[in-house]
VEXVO-573594 format. One record per atom (N, C-alpha, C): residue in three letters; x, y, z. Coordinates in steps of 0.05 Angstrom, whole numbers, plus 5000, padded with zeros to 4 digits. Layout:
REM residues N
ALAXYZ...
This chain:
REM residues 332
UNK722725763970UNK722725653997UNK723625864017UNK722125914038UNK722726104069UNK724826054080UNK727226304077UNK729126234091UNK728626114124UNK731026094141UNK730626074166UNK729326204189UNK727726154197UNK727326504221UNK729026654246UNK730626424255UNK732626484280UNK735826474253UNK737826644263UNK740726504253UNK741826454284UNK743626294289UNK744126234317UNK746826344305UNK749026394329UNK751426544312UNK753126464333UNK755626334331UNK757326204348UNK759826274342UNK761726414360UNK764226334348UNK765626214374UNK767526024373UNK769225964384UNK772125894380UNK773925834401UNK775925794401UNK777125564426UNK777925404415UNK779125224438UNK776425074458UNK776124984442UNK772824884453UNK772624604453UNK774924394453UNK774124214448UNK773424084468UNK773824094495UNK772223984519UNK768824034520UNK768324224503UNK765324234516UNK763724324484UNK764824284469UNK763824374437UNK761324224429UNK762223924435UNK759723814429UNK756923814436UNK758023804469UNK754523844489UNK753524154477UNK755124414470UNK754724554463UNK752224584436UNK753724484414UNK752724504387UNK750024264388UNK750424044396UNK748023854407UNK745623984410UNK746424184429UNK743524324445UNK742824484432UNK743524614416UNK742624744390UNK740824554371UNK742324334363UNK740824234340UNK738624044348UNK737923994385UNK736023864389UNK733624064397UNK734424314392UNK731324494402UNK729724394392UNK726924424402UNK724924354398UNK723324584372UNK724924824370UNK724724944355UNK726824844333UNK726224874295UNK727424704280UNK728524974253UNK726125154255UNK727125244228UNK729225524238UNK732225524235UNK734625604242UNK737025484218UNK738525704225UNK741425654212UNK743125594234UNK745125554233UNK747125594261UNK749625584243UNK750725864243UNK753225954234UNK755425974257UNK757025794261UNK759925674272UNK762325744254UNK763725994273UNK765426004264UNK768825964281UNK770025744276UNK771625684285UNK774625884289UNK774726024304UNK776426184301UNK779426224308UNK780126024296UNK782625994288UNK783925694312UNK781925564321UNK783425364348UNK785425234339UNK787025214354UNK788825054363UNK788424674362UNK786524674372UNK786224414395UNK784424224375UNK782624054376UNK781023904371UNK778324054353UNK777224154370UNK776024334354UNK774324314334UNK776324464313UNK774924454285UNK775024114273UNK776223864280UNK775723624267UNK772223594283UNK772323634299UNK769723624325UNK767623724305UNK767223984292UNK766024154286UNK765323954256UNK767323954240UNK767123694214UNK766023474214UNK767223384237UNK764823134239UNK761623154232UNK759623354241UNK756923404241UNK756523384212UNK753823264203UNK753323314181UNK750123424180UNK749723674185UNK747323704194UNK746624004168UNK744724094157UNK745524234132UNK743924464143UNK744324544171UNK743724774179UNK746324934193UNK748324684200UNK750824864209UNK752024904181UNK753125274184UNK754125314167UNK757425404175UNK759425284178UNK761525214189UNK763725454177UNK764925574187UNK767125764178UNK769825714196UNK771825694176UNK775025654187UNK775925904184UNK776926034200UNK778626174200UNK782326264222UNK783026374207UNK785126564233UNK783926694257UNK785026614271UNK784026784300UNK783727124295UNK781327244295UNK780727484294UNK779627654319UNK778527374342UNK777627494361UNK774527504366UNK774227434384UNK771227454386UNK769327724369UNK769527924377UNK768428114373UNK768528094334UNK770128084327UNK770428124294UNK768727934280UNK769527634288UNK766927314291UNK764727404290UNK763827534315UNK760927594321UNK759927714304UNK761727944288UNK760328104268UNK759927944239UNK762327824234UNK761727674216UNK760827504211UNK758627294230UNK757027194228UNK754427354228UNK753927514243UNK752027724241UNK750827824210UNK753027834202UNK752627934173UNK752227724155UNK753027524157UNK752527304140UNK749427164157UNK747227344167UNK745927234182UNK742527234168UNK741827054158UNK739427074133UNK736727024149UNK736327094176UNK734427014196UNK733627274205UNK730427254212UNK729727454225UNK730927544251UNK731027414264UNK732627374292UNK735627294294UNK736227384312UNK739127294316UNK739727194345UNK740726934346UNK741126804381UNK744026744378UNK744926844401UNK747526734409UNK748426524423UNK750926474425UNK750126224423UNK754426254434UNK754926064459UNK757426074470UNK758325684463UNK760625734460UNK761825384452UNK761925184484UNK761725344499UNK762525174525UNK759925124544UNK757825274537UNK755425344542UNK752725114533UNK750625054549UNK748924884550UNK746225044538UNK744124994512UNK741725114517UNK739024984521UNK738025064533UNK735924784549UNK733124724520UNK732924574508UNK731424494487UNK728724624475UNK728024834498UNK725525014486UNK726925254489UNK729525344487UNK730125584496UNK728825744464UNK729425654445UNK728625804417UNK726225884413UNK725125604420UNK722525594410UNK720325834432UNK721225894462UNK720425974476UNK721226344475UNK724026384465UNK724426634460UNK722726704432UNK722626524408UNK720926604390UNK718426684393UNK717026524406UNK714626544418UNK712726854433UNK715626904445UNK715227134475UNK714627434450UNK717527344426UNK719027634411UNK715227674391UNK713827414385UNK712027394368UNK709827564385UNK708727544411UNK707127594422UNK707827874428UNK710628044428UNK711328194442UNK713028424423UNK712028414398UNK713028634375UNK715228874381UNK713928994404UNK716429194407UNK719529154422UNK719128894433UNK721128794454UNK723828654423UNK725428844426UNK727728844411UNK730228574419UNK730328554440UNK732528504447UNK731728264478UNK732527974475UNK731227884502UNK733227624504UNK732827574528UNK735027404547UNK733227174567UNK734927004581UNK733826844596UNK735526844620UNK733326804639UNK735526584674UNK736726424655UNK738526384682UNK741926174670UNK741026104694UNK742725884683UNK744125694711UNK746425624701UNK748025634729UNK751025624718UNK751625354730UNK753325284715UNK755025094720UNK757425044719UNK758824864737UNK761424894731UNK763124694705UNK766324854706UNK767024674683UNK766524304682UNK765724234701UNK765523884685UNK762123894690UNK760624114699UNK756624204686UNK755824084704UNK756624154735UNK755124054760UNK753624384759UNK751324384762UNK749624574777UNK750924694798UNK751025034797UNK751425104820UNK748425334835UNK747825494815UNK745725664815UNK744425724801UNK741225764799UNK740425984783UNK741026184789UNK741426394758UNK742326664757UNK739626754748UNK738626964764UNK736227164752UNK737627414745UNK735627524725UNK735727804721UNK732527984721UNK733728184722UNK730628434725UNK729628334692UNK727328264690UNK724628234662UNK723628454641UNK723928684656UNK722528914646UNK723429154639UNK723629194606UNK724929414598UNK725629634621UNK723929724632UNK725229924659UNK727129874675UNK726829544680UNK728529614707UNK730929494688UNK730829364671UNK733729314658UNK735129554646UNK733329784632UNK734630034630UNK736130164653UNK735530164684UNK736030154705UNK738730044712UNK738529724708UNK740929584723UNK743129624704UNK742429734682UNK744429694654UNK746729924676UNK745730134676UNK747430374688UNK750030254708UNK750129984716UNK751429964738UNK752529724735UNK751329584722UNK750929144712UNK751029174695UNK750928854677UNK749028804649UNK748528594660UNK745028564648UNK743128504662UNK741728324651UNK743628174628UNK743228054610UNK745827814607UNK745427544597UNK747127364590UNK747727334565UNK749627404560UNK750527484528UNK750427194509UNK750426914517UNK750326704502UNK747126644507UNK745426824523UNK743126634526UNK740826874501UNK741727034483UNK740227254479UNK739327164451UNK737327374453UNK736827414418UNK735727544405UNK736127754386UNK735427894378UNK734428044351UNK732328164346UNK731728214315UNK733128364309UNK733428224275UNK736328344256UNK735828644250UNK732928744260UNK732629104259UNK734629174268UNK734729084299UNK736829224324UNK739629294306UNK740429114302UNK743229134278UNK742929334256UNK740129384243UNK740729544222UNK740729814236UNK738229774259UNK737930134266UNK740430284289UNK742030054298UNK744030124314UNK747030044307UNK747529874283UNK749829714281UNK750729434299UNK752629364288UNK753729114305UNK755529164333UNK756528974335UNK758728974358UNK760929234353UNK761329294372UNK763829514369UNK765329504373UNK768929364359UNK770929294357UNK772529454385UNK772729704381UNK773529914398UNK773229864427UNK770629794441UNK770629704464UNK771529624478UNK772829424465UNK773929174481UNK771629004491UNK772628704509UNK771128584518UNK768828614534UNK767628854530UNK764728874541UNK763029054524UNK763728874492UNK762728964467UNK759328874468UNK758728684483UNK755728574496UNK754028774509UNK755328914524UNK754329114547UNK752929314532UNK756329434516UNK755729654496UNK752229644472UNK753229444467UNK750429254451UNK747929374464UNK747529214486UNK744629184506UNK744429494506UNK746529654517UNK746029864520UNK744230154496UNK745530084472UNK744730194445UNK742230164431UNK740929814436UNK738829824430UNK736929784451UNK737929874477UNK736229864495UNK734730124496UNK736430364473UNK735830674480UNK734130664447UNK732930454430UNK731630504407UNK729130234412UNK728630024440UNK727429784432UNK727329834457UNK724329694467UNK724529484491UNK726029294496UNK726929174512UNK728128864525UNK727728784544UNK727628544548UNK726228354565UNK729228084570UNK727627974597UNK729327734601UNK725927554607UNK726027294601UNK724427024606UNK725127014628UNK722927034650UNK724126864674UNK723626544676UNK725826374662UNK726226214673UNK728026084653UNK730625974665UNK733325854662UNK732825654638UNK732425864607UNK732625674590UNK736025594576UNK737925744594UNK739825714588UNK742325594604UNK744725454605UNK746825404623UNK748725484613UNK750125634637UNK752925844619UNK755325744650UNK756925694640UNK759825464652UNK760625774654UNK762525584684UNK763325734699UNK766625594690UNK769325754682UNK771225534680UNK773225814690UNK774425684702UNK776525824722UNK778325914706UNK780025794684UNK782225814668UNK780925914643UNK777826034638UNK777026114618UNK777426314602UNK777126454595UNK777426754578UNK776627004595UNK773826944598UNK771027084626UNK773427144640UNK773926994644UNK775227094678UNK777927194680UNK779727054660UNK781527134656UNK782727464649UNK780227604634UNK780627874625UNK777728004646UNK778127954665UNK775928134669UNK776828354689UNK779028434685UNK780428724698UNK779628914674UNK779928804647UNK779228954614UNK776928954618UNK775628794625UNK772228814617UNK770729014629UNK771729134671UNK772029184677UNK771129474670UNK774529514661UNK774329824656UNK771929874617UNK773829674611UNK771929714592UNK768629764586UNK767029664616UNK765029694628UNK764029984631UNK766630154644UNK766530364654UNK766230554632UNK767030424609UNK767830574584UNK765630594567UNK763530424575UNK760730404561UNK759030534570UNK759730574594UNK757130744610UNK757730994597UNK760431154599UNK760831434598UNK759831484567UNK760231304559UNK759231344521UNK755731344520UNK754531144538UNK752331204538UNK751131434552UNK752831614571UNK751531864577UNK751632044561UNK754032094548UNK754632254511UNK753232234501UNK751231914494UNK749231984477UNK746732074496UNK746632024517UNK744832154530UNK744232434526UNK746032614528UNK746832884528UNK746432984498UNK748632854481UNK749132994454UNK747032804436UNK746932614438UNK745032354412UNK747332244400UNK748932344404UNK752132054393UNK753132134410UNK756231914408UNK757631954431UNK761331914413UNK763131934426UNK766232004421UNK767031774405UNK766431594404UNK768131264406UNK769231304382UNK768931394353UNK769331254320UNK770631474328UNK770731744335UNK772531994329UNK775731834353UNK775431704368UNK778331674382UNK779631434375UNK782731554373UNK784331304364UNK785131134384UNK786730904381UNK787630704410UNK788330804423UNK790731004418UNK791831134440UNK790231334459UNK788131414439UNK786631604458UNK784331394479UNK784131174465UNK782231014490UNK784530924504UNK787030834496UNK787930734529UNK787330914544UNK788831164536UNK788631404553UNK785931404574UNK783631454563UNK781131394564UNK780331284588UNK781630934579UNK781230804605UNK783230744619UNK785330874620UNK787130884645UNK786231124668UNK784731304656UNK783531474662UNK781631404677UNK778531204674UNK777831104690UNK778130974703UNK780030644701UNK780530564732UNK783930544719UNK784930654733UNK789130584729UNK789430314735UNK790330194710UNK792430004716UNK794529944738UNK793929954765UNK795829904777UNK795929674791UNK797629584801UNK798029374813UNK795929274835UNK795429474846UNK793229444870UNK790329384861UNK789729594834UNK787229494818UNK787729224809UNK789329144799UNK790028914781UNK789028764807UNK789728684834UNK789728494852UNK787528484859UNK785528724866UNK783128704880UNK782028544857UNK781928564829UNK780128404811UNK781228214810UNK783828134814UNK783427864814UNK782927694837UNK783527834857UNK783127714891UNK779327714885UNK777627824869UNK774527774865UNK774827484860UNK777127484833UNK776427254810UNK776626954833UNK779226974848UNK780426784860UNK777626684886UNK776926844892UNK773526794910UNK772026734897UNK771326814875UNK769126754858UNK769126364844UNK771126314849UNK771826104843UNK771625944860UNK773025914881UNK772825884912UNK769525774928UNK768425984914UNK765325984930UNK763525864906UNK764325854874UNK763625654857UNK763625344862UNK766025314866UNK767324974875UNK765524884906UNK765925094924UNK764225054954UNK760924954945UNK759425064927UNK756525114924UNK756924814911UNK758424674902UNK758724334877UNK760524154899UNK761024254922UNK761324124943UNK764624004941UNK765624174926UNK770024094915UNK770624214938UNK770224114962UNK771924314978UNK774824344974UNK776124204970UNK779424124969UNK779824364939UNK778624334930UNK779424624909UNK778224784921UNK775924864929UNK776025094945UNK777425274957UNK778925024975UNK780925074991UNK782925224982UNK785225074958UNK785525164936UNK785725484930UNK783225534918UNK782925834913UNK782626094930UNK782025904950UNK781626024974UNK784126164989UNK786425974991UNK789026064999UNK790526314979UNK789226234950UNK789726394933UNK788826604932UNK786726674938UNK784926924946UNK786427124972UNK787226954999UNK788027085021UNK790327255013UNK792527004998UNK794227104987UNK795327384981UNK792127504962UNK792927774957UNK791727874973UNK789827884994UNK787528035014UNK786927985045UNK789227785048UNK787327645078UNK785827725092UNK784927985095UNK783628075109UNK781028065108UNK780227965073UNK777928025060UNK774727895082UNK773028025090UNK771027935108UNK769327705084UNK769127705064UNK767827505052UNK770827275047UNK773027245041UNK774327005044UNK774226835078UNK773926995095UNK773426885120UNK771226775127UNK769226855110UNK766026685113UNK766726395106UNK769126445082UNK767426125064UNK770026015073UNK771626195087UNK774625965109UNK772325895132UNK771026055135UNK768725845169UNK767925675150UNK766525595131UNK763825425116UNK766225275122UNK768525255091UNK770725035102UNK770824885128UNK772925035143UNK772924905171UNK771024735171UNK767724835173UNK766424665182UNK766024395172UNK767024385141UNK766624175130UNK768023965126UNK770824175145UNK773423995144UNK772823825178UNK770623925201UNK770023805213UNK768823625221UNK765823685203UNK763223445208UNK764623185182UNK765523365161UNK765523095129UNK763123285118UNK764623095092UNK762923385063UNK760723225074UNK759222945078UNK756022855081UNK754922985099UNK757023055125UNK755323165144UNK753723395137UNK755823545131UNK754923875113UNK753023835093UNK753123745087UNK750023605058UNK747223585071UNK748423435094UNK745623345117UNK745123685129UNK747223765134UNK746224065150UNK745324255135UNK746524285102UNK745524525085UNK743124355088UNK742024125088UNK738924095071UNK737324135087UNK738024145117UNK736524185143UNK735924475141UNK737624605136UNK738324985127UNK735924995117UNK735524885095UNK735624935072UNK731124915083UNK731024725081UNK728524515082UNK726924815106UNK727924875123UNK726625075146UNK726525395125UNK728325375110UNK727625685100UNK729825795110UNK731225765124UNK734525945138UNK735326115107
């Protein structure tokens, strides 16, 4: 009998608010022949009874101690008996042809290694706020990689070649072990993004994403310079340096200081802010908003969405509904 052709590969942690709509949308694709290896990594909360409940004989369910995303990912990776590999986030929505539609594209499109979809994000209780696009075409994603990633790390998927001719995730990195990824087999494969939002990736304020993204950050910074090394030499430093020599590393690219620490979070505290405004929470808005000035008042984008406020604290959130659609309807 033919093994699976996709492995879907999940790990989470502390997922029990949104685990189910999560794993659901997996096992209702319209695409069928898949594994989906869940590995519970180490939660706390609800969780893994959540995960027990299913009796479905394609999830293949793993308990463990908290090891961390990056370590999960590999070890599902490896336990992964599918031509393909899709990822796959616990808090995260995937829209019912996303499989069947990336299978499809990877079938018609042999050399394209590595491919992704529009998102649409939503927030934590999955009100719509936007579609997210990215650049389609091996070029210009080789392009945006240098500066972005240009890619949604739960919406991807990729042939198990990529893994053999480049390896897995790279512990070392840190949290922008994804980037590093895109980046490695973007320099041995084409890749591609679908344009169009077969995926929904939550937006949650108190989440992980956002929480470390001063690390991701530099750690960002830390992927690029490795990918010019191999630019230059054909490998690059990372297995030859120990921890101490990557803190070093990346204190070196952006310092830990207090002032860095604030500007990224005075982003995070807006980014939130202008999340909740777009799902119409003004009163949290507000909220994050004060939290944002807090560290920046000066900032020219917290003063935009203190005018939007005001205004909405003037007409009523209906009025503003009636005016964005008026906006909206002319093309403004």
């Amino acid at each position: 009998m033919a093994g699976p052709e996709i492995s879907v590969v999940m790990s989470v942690y502390n997922e029990e608010h949104f685990i189910q709509r999560a794993v659901d949308s997996i096992l209702n694709q319209t695409y069928r022949n898949f594994e989906f290896i869940i590995i519970n990594d180490g939660s706390t909360d609800s969780t893994g009874e959540i995960l027990e409940s299913y009796n479905d004989s394609r999830i293949h369910l793993i308990h463990q101690e908290n090891l961390g995303l990056t370590e999960s990912l590999n070890k599902g990776i490896r336990l992964a008996k599918g031509e393909f590999i899709a990822r796959m986030d616990g808090d995260d929505i995937s829209r019912p042809q996303r499989l069947a539609k990336q299978v499809a594209f990877l079938d018609i499109h042999p050399d394209v290694g590595l491919l992704g979809t529009f998102v649409e994000h939503m927030d934590e209780e999955g009100q719509f706020i936007k579609t997210y696009t990215y650049p389609t075409t091996s070029d210009k994603i080789r392009e945006v990689l240098w500066h972005d990633c240009p890619l949604c790390h739960s919406s991807v998927i990729f042939r198990k070649i990529c893994i053999d001719t480049v390896g897995v995730y790279r512990e070392k990195i840190g949290p922008a072990e994804d980037y590093d990824l895109w980046f490695r087999i973007s320099e041995h494969f084409e890749v591609a993004n679908i344009p169009e939002p077969l995926h929904r990736f939550r937006i949650d304020p108190y989440g992980i994403s956002l929480s470390r993204r001063f690390h991701q950050i530099r750690s960002s910074m830390l992927v690029r310079r490795l990918a010019r090394e191999r630019r230059q030499l054909g490998n690059d430093s990372l297995e030859r340096l120990n921890e101490n020599e990557i803190r070093c590393y990346l204190e070196h690219l952006l310092p830990e200081t207090s002032q860095n620490r604030k500007k990224v979070l005075n982003d995070n505290y807006l980014y939130i802010a202008e999340t909740a405004y777009a799902t119409n929470k003004f009163s949290k808005s507000l909220e994050w908003l004060f939290k944002a000035f807090w560290l920046q008042p000066l900032s020219s984008r917290a003063c935009i969405l203190g005018s939007k406020l005001l205004l909405a604290s003037l007409f009523g959130e209906g009025m503003l509904d009636r005016l964005n659609n008026i906006i909206r309807s002319r093309g403004v």
